[in-house]
C-alpha positions as CSV (number, residue, x, y, z in Angstrom):
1,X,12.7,-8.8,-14.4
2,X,15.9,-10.7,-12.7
3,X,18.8,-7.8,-13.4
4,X,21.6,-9.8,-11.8
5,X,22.0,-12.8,-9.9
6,X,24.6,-13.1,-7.2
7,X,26.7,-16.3,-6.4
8,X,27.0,-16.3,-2.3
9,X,29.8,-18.7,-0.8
10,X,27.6,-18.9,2.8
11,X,23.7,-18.1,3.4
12,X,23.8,-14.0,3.6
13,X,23.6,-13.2,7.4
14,X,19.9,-12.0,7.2
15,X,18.8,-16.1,6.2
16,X,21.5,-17.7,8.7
17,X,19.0,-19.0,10.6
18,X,16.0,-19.5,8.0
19,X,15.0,-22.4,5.4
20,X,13.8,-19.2,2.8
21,X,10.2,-20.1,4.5
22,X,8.1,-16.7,4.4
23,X,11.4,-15.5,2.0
24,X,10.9,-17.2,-0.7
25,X,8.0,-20.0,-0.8
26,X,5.2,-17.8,-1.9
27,X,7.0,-17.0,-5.1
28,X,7.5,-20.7,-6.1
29,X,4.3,-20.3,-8.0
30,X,6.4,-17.5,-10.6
31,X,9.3,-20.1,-11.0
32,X,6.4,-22.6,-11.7
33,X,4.9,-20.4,-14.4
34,X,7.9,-19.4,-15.9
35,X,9.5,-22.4,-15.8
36,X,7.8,-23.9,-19.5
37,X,9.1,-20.6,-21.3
38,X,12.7,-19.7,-20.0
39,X,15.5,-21.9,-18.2
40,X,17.8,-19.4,-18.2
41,X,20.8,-20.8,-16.0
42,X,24.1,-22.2,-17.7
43,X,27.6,-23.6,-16.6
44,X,30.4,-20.9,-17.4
45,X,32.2,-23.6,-18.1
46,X,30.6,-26.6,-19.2
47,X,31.5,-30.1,-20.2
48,X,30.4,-33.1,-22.3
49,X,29.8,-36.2,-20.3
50,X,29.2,-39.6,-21.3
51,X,25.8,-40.6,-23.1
52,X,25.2,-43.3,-20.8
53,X,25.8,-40.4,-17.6
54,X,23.4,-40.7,-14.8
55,X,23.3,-38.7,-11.6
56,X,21.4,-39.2,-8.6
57,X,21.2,-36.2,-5.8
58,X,20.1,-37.1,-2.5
59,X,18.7,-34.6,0.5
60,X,19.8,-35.6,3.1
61,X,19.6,-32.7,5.6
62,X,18.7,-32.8,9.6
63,X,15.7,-30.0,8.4
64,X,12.4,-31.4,7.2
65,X,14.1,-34.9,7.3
66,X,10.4,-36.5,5.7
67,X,11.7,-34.7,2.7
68,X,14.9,-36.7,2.8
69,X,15.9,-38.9,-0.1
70,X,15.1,-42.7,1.0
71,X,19.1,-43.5,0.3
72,X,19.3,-47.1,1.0
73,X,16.2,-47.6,-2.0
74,X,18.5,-45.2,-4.3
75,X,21.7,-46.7,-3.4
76,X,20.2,-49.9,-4.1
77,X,18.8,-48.2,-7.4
78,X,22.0,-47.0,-8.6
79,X,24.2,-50.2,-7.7
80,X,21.9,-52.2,-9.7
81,X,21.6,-49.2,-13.1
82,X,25.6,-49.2,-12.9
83,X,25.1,-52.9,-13.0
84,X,22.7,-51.8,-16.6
85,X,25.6,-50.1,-18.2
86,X,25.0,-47.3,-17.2
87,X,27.5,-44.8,-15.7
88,X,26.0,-43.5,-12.0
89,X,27.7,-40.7,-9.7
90,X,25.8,-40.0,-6.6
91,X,26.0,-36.2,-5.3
92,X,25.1,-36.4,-1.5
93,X,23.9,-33.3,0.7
94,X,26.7,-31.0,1.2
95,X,27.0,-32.2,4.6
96,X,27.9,-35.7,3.8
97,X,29.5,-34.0,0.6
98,X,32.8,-36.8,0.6
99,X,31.0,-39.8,3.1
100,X,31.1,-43.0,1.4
101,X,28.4,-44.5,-0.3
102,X,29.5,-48.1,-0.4
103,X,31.9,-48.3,-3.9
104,X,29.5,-45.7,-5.9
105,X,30.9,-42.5,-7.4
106,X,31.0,-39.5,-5.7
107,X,30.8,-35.8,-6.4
108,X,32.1,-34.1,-3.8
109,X,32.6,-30.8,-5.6
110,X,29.9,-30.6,-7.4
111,X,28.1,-31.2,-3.6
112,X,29.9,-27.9,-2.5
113,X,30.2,-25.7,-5.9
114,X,27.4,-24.7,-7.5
115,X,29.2,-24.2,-10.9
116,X,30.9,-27.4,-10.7
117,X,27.1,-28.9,-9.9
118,X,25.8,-27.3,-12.8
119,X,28.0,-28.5,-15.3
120,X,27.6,-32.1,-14.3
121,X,23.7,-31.8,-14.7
122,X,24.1,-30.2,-18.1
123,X,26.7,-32.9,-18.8
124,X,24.5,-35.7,-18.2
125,X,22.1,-38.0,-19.9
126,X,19.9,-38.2,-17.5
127,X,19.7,-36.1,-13.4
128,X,17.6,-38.0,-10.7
129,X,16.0,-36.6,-7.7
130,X,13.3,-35.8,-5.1
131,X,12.0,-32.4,-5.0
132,X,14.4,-30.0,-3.4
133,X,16.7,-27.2,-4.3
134,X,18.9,-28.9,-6.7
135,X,16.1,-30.3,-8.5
136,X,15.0,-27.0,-9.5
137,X,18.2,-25.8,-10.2
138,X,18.2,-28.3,-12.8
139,X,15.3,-27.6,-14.4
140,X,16.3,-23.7,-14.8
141,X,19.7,-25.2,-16.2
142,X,17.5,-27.0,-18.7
143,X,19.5,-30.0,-17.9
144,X,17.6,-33.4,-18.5
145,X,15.6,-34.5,-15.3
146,X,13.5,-37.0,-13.4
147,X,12.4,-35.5,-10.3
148,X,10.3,-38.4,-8.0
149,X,8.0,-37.8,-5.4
150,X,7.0,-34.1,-5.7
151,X,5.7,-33.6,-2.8
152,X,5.9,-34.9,0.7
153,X,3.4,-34.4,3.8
154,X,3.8,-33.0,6.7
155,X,6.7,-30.4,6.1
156,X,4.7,-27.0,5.3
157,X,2.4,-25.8,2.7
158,X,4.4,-25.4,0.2
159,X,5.8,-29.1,0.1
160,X,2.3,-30.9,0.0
161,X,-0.4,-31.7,-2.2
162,X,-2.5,-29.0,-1.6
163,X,0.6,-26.4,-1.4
164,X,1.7,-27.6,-5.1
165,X,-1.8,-27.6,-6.3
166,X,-2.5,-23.8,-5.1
167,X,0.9,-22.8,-6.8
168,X,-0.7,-24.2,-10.0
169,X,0.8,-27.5,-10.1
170,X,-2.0,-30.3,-9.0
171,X,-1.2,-33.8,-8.5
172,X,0.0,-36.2,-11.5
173,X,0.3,-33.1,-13.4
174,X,3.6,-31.4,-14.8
175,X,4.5,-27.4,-15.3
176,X,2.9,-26.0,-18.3
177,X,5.5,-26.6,-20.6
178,X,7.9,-28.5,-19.4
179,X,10.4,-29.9,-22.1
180,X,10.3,-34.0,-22.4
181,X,13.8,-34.2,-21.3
182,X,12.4,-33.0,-17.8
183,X,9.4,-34.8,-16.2
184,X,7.9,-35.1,-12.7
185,X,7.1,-38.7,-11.6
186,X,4.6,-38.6,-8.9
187,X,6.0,-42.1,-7.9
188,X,7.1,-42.7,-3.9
189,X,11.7,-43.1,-4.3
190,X,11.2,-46.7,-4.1
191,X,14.1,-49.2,-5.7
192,X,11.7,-50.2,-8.1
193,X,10.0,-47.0,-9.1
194,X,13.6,-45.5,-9.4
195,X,15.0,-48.0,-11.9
196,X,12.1,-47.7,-14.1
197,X,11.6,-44.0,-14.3
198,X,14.8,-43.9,-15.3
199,X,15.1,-46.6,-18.0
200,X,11.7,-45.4,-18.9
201,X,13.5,-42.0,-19.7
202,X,16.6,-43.1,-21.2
203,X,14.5,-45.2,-23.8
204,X,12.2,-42.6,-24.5
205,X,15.0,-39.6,-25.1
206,X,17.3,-42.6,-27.2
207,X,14.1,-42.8,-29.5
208,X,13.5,-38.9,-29.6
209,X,16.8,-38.5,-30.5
210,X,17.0,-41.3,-33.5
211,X,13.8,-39.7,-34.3
């Protein structure tokens, strides 16, 4: 039913001072059930990346800050998957958009432009996150994800257990068809957990594709 969608450069004055909560959270269980039959977004102009790409995007936001990213366990994560081979650019909040991360990679514009974001998830082998906005963004751009720790307590409805469960999405479980190049891990964003959901998927899409 979506006729149009419209690319804003700020929040439109009627949001300025709302999260979307009682705007939008109630229809999260649509996107859920459309989600395994049409990812519709794409980059106007898109762009191959490297096969060994790997992105991590971190919330890092003074709002709900339990729903944070844990940044020192995924800088720690990605310092030691760049060690792996593996090519790692971090996209922080767009707050902290151009702060350093120790030496990692940074993508400052993709932080600030939703375009530019888009084309480096559809460019890469593989997109980490939390749950939050860009995570979602990604699955409609049916660009390959692994989204840790779905849920987190204490931060409305919507963003715990019970909240996903009631939108049709329980615990352990993944939307009704949901592609294997984008997966749910109902893991905690822990160093460990981080590097091995995402070896995990790298080995598993290398052998889908030989396959």
């Amino acid at each position: 039913s979506v006729l149009h969608v419209t690319l804003n450069s700020e929040r439109p004055p009627l949001a300025a001072d709302t999260f979307g909560f009682n705007d939008y959270s109630m229809r999260f269980q649509y996107f859920l059930q459309a989600i395994g039959k049409c990812r519709p977004l794409r980059p106007r102009f898109p762009y191959e990346g490297p096969k060994n790409l790997v992105t991590i995007t971190l919330r890092e936001a003074e709002h709900h800050s339990a729903r944070n990213s844990n940044v020192a366990e995924w800088r720690r994560a990605a310092i030691n998957l760049r060690a792996m081979g593996f090519k790692v650019i971090i996209v922080r909040d767009t707050a902290k958009a151009s702060e350093p991360l120790g030496d990692l990679m940074l993508a400052p514009d993709a932080s600030h432009n939703l375009e530019e974001r888009a084309a480096l998830y559809r460019a890469a082998a593989c997109n980490m996150f939390i749950s939050n906005g860009p995570a979602w963004f990604a699955l409609a751009l049916d660009a390959p994800v692994v989204m840790l720790r779905p849920t987190t307590e204490g931060c409305g409805m919507l963003n715990s257990a019970e909240g996903m469960a009631r939108m049709g999405l329980p615990t352990g479980g993944q939307p009704a068809g949901l592609p294997a190049h984008q997966r749910l891990v109902w893991e905690d964003d822990s160093f460990s957990n981080i590097v091995a959901a995402c070896c995990r998927f790298m080995d598993e899409t290398r052998l889908a594709d030989v396959g």
